[in-house]
C-alpha positions as CSV (number, residue, x, y, z in Angstrom):
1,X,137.9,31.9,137.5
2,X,141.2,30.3,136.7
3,X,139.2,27.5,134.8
4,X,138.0,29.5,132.1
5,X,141.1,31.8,131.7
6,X,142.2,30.0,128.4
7,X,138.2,30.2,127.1
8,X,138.5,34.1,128.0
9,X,141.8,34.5,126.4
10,X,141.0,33.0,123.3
11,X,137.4,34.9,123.1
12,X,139.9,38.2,124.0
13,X,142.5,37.1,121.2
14,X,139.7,36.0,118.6
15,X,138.2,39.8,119.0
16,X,141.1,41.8,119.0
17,X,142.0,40.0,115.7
18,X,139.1,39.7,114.3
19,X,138.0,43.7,115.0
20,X,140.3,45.2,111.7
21,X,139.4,42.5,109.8
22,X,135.6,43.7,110.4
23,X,136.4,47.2,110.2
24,X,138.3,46.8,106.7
25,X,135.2,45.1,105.0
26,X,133.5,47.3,102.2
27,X,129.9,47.8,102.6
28,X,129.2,45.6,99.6
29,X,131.1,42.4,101.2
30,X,129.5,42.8,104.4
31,X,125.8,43.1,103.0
32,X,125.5,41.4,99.6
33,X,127.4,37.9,100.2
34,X,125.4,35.7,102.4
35,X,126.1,32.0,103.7
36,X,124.0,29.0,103.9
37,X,121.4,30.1,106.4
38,X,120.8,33.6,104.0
39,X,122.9,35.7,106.8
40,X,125.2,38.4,105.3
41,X,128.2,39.4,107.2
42,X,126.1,41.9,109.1
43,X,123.8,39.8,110.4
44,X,126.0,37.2,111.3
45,X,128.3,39.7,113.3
46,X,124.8,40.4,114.6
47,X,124.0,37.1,115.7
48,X,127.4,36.7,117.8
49,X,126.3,40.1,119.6
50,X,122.9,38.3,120.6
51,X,125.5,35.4,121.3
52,X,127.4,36.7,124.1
53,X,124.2,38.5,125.7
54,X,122.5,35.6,125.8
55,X,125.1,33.7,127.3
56,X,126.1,36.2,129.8
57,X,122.6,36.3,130.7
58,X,122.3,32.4,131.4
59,X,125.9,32.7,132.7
60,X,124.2,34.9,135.7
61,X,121.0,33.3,135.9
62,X,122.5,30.0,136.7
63,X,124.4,31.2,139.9
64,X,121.5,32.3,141.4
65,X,118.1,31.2,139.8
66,X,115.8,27.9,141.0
67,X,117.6,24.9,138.9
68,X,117.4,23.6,137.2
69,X,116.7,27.0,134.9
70,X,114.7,27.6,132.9
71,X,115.4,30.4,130.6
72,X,114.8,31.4,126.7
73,X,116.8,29.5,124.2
74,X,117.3,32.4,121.7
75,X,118.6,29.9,119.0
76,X,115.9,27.3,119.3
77,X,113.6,26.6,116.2
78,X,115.0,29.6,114.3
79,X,114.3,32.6,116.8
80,X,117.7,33.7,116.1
81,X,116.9,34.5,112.9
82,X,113.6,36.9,114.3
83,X,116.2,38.6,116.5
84,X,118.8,39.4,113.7
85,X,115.4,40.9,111.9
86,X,113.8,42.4,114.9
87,X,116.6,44.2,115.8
88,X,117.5,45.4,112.1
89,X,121.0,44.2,112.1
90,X,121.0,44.7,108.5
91,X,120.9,49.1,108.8
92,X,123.1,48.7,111.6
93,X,125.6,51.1,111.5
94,X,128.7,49.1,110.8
95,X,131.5,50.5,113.5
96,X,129.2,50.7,115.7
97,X,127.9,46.9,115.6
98,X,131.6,45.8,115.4
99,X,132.2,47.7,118.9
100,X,129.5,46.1,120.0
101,X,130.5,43.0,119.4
102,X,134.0,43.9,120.7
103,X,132.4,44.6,123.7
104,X,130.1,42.2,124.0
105,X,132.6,39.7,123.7
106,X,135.0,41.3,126.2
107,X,132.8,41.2,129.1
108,X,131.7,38.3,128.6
109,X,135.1,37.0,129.0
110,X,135.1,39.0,132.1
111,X,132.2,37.1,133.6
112,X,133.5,33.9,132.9
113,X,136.5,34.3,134.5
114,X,134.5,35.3,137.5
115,X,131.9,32.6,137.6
116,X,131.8,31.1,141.0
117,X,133.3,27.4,140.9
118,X,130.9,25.4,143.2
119,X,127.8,26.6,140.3
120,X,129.5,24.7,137.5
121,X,127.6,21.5,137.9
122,X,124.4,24.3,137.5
123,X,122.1,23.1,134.9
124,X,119.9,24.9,131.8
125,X,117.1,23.6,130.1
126,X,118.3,24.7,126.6
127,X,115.4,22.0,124.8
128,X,112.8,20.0,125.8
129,X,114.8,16.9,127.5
130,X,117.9,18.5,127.2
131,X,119.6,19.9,130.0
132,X,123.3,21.4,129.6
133,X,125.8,22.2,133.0
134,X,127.0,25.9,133.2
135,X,130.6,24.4,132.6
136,X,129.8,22.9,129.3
137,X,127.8,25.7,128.3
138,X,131.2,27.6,128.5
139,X,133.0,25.5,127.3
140,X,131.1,25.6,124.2
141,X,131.4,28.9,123.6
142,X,134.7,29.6,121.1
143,X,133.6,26.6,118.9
144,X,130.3,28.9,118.2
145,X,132.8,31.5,118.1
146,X,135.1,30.5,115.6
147,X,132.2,28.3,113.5
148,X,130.5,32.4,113.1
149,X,134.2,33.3,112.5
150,X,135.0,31.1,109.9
151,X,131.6,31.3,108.1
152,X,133.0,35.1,107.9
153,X,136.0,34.5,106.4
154,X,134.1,32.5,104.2
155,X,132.1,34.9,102.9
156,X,135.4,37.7,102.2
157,X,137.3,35.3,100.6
158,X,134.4,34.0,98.5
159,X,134.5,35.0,94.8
C-alpha cells in the first residue's frame, strides 16, 4: 500500500544497516551487557523478532477477523519477557537469530505495503479500554524499532 511505503522503507533501511552491526558484535557484548529491563543484546534482538510476528499477525487478523479484535497483547504486563525466556533467546545461535530478524522484519514490510486501504480504520483491543486502529498500529511500528535499536547501540558503545 502506497501509505505505508516510507514505514516499509525505513523498517527495510533500519535492517539492512543494522544486520553487520549485529553480525560484528563479539559474544561477550551481545550476552553480558544488559539495559534497564535486564535484556542483553540477545534478547532484545529477540524481542523485535517476537515484534514483527506479532504485528504481522494482528496486521492479518484485522483484515479479516470480527472487530473489533481481540487478540493476545504479547507485551502486556510483562509477557514479553516469558517469551524472550520461553523461547531461550539467550542460547540462540547468533547468525541465525540475526537472519531471523532480518527476515522477520522484511516481510513484514511486505505485508504492510499490502494491507488493504478500506481496513485501516480496523480496530485492536491491545488493553482493557484501549482500543488502537490498524493504521496507528503501523504507524507505530519504527519508533518501537528504533527505541530497541537505540537501546542496542547503547549497550555496544557502553563502557
Amino acid at each position: 500500500m502506497k501509505q505505508f511505503e516510507n514505514i516499509a522503507n525505513e523498517i527495510i533501511l533500519l535492517i539492512n544497516e543494522w544486520e553487520p552491526k549485529l553480525l560484528s558484535l563479539q559474544e561477550e557484548m551481545i550476552t553480558q551487557r544488559r539495559n534497564s529491563q535486564n535484556r542483553n543484546i540477545k534478547q532484545i534482538v529477540g524481542h523485535l523478532v517476537d515484534s514483527a510476528s506479532n504485528n504481522t499477525h494482528r496486521v492479518v487478523h484485522l483484515q479479516y477477523r470480527e472487530l473489533p479484535l481481540r487478540f493476545p497483547n504479547y507485551a502486556t504486563y510483562g509477557n514479553n519477557d516469558k517469551w524472550i525466556a520461553i523461547q531461550n533467546y539467550e542460547n540462540e545461535n547468533w547468525q541465525n537469530l540475526v537472519q531471523h530478524l532480518k527476515f522477520s522484519m522484511l516481510h513484514f514490510a511486505h505485508v504492510i505495503q499490502n494491507i488493504n486501504p478500506e481496513m485501516l480504520q480496523n480496530e485492536w483491543l491491545a488493553d482493557v479500554g484501549e482500543k488502537l486502529t490498524l493504521k496507528k498500529m503501523v504507524e507505530g511500528f519504527v519508533p518501537h524499532l528504533k527505541l530497541h535499536l537505540r537501546e542496542i547501540e547503547e549497550l555496544v558503545v557502553k563502557i
